[in-house]
Each structure stands twice: as C-alpha cells, then as structure tokens.
PDB file of N, CA, C, O and CB in Angstrom:
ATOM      1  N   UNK A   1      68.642 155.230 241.031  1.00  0.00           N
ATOM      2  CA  UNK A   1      69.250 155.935 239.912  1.00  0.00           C
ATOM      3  C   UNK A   1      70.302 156.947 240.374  1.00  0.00           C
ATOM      4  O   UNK A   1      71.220 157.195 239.593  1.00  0.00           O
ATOM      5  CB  UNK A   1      68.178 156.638 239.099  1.00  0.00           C
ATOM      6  N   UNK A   2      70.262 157.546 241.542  1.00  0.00           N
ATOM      7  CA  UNK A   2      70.832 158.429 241.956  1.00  0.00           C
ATOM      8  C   UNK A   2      72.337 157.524 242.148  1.00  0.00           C
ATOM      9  O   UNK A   2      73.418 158.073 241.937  1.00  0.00           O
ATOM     10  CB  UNK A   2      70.026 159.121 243.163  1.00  0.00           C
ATOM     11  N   UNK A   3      72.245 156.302 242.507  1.00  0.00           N
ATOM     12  CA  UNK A   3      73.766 155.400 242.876  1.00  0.00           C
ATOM     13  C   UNK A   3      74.533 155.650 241.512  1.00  0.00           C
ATOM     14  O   UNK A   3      75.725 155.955 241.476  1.00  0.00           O
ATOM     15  CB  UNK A   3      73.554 153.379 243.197  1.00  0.00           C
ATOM     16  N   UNK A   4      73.681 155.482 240.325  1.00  0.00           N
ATOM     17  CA  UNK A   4      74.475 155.302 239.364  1.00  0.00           C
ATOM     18  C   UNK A   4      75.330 156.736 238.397  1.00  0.00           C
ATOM     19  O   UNK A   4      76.130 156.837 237.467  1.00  0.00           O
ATOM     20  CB  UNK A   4      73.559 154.456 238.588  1.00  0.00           C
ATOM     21  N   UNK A   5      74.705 157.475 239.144  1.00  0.00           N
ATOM     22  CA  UNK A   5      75.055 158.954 238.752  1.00  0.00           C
ATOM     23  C   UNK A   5      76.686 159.253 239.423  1.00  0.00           C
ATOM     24  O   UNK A   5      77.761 159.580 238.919  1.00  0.00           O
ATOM     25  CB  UNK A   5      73.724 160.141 239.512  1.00  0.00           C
ATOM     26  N   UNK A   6      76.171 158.915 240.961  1.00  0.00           N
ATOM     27  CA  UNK A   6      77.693 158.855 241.444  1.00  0.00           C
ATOM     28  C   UNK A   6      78.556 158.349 241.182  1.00  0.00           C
ATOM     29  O   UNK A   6      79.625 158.833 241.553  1.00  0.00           O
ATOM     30  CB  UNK A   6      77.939 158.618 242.279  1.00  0.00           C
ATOM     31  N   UNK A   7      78.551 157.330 240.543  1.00  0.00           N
ATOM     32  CA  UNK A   7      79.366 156.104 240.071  1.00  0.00           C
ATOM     33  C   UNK A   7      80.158 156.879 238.881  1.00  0.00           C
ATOM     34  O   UNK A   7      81.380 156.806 238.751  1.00  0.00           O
ATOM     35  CB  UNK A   7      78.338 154.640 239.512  1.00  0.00           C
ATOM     36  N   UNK A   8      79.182 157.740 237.909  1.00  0.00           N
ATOM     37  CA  UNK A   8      79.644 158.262 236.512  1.00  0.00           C
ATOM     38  C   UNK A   8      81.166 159.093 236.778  1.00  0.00           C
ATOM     39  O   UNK A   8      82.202 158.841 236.163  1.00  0.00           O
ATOM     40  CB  UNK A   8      78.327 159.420 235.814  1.00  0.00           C
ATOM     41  N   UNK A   9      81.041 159.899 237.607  1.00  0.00           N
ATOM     42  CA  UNK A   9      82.711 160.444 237.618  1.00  0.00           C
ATOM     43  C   UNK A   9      83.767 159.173 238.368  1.00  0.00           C
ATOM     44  O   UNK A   9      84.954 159.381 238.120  1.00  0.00           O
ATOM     45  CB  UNK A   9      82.842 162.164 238.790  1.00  0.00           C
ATOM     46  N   UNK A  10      83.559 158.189 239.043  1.00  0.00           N
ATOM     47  CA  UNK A  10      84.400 156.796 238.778  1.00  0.00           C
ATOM     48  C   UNK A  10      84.656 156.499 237.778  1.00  0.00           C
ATOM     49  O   UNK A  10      85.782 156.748 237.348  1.00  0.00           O
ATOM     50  CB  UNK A  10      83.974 155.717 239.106  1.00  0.00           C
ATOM     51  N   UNK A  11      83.944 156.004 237.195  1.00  0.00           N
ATOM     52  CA  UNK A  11      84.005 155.203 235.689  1.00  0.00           C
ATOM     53  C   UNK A  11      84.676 156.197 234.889  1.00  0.00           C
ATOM     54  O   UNK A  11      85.329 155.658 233.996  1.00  0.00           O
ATOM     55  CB  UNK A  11      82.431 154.772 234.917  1.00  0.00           C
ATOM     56  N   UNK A  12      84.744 157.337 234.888  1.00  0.00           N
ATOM     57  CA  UNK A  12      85.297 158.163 233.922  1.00  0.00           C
ATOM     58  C   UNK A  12      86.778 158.345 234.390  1.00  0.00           C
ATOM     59  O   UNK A  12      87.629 158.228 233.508  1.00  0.00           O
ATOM     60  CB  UNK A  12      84.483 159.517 233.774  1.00  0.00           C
ATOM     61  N   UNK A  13      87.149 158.584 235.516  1.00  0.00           N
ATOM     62  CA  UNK A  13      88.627 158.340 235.790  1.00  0.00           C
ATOM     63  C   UNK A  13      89.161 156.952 235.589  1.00  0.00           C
ATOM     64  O   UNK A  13      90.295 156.890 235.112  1.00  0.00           O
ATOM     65  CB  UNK A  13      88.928 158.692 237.174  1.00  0.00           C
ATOM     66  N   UNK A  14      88.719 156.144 235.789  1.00  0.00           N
ATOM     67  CA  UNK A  14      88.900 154.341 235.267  1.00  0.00           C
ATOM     68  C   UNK A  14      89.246 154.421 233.844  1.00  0.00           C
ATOM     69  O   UNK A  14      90.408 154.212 233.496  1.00  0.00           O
ATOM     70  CB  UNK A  14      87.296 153.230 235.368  1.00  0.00           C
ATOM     71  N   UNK A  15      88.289 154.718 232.955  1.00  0.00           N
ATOM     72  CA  UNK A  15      88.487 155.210 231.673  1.00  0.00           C
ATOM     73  C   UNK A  15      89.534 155.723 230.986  1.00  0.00           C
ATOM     74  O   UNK A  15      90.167 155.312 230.014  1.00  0.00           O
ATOM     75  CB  UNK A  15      87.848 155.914 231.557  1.00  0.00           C
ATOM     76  N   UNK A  16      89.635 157.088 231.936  1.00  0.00           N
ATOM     77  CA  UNK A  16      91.233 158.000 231.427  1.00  0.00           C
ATOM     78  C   UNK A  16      92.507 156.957 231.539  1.00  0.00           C
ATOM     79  O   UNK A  16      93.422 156.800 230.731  1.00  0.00           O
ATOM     80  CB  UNK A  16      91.702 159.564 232.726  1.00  0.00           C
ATOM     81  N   UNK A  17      92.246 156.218 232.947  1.00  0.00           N
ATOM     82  CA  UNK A  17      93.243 155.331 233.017  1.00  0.00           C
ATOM     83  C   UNK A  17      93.447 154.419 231.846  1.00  0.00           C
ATOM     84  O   UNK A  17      94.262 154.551 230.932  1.00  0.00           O
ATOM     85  CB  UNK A  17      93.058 154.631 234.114  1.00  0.00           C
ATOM     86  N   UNK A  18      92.783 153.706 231.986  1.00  0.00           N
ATOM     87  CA  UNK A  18      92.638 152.893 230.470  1.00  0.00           C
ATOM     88  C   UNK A  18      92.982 153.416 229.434  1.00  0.00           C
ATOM     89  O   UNK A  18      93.594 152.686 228.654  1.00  0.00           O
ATOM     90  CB  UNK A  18      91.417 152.540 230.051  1.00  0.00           C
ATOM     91  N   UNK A  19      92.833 154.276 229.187  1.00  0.00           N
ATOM     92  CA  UNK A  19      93.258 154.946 227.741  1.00  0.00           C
ATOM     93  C   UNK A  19      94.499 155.396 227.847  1.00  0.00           C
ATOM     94  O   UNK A  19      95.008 155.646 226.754  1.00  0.00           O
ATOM     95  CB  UNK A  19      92.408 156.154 227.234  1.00  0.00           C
ATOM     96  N   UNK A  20      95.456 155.672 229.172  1.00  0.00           N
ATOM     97  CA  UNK A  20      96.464 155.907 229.666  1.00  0.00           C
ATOM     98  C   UNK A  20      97.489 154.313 229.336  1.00  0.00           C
ATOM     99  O   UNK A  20      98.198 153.984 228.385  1.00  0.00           O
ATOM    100  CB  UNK A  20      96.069 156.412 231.202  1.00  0.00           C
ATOM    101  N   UNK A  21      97.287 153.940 230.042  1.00  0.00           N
ATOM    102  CA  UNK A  21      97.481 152.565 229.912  1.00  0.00           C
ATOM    103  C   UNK A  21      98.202 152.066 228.820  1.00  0.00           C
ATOM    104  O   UNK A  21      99.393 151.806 228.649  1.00  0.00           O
ATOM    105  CB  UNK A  21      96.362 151.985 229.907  1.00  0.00           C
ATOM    106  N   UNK A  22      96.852 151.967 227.879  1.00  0.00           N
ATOM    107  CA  UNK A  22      96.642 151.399 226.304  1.00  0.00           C
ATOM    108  C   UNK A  22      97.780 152.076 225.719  1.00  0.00           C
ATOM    109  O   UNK A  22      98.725 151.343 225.426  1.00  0.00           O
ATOM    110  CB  UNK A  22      95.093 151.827 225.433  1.00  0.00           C
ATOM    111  N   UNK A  23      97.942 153.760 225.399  1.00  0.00           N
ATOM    112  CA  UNK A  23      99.222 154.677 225.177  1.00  0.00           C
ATOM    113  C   UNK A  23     100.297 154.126 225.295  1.00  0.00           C
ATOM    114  O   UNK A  23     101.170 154.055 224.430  1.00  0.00           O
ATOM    115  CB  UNK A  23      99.377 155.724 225.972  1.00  0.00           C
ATOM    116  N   UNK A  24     100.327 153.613 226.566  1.00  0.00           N
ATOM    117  CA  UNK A  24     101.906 153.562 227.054  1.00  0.00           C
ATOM    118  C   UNK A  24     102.090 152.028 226.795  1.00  0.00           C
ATOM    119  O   UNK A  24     103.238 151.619 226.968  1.00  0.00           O
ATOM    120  CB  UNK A  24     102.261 154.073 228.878  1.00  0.00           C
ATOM    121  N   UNK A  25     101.116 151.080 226.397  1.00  0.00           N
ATOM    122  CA  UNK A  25     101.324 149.585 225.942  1.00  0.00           C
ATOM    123  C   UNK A  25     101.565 149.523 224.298  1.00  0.00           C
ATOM    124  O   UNK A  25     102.116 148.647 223.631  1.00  0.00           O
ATOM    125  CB  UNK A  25      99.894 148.633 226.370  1.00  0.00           C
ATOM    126  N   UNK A  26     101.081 150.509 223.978  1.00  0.00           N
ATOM    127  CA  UNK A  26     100.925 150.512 222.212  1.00  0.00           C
ATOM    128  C   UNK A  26     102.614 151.204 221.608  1.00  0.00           C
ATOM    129  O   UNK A  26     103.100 150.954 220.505  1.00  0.00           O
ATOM    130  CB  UNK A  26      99.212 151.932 221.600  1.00  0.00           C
ATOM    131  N   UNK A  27     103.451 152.383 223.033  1.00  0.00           N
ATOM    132  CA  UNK A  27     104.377 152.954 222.547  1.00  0.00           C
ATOM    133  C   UNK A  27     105.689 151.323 222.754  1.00  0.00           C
ATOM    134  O   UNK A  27     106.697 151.067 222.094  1.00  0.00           O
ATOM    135  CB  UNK A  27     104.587 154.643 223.476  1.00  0.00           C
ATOM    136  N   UNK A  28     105.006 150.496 224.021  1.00  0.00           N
ATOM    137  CA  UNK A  28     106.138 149.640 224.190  1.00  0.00           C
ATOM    138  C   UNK A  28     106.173 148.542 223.047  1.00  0.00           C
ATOM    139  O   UNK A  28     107.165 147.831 222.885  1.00  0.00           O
ATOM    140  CB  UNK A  28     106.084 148.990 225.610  1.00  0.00           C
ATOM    141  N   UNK A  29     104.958 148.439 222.213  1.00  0.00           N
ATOM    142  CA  UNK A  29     104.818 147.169 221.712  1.00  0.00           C
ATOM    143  C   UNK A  29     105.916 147.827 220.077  1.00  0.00           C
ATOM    144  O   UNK A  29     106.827 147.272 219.463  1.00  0.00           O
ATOM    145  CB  UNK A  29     102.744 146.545 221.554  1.00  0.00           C
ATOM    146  N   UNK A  30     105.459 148.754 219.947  1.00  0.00           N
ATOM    147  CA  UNK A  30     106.053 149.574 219.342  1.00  0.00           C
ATOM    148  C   UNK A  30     107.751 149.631 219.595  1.00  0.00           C
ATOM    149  O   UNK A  30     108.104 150.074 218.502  1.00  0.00           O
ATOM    150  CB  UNK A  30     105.331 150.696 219.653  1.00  0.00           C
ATOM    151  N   UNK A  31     108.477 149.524 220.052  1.00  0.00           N
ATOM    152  CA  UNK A  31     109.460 149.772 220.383  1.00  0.00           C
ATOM    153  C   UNK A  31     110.067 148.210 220.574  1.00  0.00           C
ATOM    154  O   UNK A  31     111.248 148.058 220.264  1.00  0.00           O
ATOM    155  CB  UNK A  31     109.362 150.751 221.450  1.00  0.00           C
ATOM    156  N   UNK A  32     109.513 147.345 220.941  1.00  0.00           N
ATOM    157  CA  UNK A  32     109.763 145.960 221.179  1.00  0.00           C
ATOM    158  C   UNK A  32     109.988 145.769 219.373  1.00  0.00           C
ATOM    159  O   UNK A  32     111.021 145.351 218.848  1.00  0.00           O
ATOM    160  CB  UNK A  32     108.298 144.982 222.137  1.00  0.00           C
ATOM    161  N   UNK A  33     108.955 146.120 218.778  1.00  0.00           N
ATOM    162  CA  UNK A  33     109.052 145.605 216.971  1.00  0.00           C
ATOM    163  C   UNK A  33     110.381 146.230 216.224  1.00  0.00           C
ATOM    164  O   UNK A  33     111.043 145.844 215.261  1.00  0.00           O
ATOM    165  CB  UNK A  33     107.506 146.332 215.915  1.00  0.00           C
ATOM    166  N   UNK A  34     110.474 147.401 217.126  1.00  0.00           N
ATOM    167  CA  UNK A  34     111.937 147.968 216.420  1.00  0.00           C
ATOM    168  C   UNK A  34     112.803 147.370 216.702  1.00  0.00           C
ATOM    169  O   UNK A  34     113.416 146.969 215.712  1.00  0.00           O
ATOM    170  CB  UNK A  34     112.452 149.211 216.663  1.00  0.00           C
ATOM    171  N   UNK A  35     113.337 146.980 217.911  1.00  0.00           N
ATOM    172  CA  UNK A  35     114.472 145.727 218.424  1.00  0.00           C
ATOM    173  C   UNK A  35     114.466 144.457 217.885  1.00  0.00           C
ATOM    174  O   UNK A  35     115.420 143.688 217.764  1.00  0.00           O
ATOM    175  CB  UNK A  35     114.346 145.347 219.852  1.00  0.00           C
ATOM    176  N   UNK A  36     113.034 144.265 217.495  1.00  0.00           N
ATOM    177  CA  UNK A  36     112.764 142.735 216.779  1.00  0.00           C
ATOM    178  C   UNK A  36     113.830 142.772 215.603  1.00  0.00           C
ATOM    179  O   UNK A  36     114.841 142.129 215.319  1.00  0.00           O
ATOM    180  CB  UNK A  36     110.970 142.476 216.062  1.00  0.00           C
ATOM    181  N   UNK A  37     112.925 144.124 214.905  1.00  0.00           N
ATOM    182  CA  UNK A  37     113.451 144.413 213.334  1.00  0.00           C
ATOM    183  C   UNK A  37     114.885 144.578 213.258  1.00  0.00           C
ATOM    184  O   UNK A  37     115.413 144.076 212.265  1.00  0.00           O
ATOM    185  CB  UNK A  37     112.835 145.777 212.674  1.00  0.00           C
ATOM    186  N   UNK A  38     115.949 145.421 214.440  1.00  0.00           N
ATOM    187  CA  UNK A  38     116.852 145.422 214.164  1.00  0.00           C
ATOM    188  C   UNK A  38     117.540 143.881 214.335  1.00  0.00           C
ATOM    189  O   UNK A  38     118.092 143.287 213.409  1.00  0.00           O
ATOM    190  CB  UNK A  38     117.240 146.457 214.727  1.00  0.00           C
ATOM    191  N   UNK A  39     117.415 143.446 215.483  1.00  0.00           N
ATOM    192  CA  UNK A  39     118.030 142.088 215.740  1.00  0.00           C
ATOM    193  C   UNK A  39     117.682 141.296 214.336  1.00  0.00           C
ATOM    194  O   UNK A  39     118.715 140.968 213.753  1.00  0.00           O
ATOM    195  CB  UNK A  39     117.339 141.294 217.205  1.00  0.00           C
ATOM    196  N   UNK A  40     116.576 140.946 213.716  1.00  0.00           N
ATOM    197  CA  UNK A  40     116.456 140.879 212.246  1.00  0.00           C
ATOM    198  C   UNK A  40     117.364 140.712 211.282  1.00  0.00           C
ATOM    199  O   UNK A  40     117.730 139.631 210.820  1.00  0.00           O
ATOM    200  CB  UNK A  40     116.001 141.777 211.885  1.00  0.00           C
ATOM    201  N   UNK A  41     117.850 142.126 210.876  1.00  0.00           N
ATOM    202  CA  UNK A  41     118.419 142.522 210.125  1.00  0.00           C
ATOM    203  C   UNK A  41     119.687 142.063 210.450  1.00  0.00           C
ATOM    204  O   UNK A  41     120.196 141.336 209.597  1.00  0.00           O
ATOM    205  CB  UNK A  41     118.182 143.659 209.968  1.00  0.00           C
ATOM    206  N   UNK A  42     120.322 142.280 211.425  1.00  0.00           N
ATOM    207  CA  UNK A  42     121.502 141.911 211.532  1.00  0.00           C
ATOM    208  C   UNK A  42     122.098 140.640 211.553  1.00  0.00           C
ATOM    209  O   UNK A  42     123.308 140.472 211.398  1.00  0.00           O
ATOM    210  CB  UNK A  42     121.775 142.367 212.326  1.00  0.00           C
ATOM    211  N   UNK A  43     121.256 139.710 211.748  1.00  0.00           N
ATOM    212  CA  UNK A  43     121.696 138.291 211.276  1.00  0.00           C
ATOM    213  C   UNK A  43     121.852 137.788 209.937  1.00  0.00           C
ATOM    214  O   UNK A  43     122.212 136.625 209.753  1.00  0.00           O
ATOM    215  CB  UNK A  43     120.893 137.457 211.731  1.00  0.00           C
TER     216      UNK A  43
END
C-alpha cells in the first residue's frame, strides 16, 4: 500500500498535464471551426 501512495503525487502531475493538454486541444479545435466557418462563408 505504501507503493501506491507514492505513485499518488505522479498521477496527479500526469493529470494536470492532461487537463493541460485537453485546454490547448479544445482552444485549437476551436479556432480550426472559425477558419472552417470563414472559408464557408466566403464561397
């Protein structure tokens, strides 16, 4: 039990990452739909 205790502040920086990550995939997907939309429009 004691292994898995140590493990807990790993998993929690893994985590931040991930949620880091996700942020910066959700602002691009985001930004990809605006270029969609304009290219869109302009045809």
């Amino acid at each position: 039990m004691q292994f898995v205790g140590l493990l807990a502040p790993i998993a929690f920086v893994f985590a931040l990452s991930a949620l880091t990550q996700v942020g910066a995939l959700k602002k691009e997907v985001e930004d990809l739909r605006r270029q969609i939309k304009q290219l869109s429009t302009t045809q």
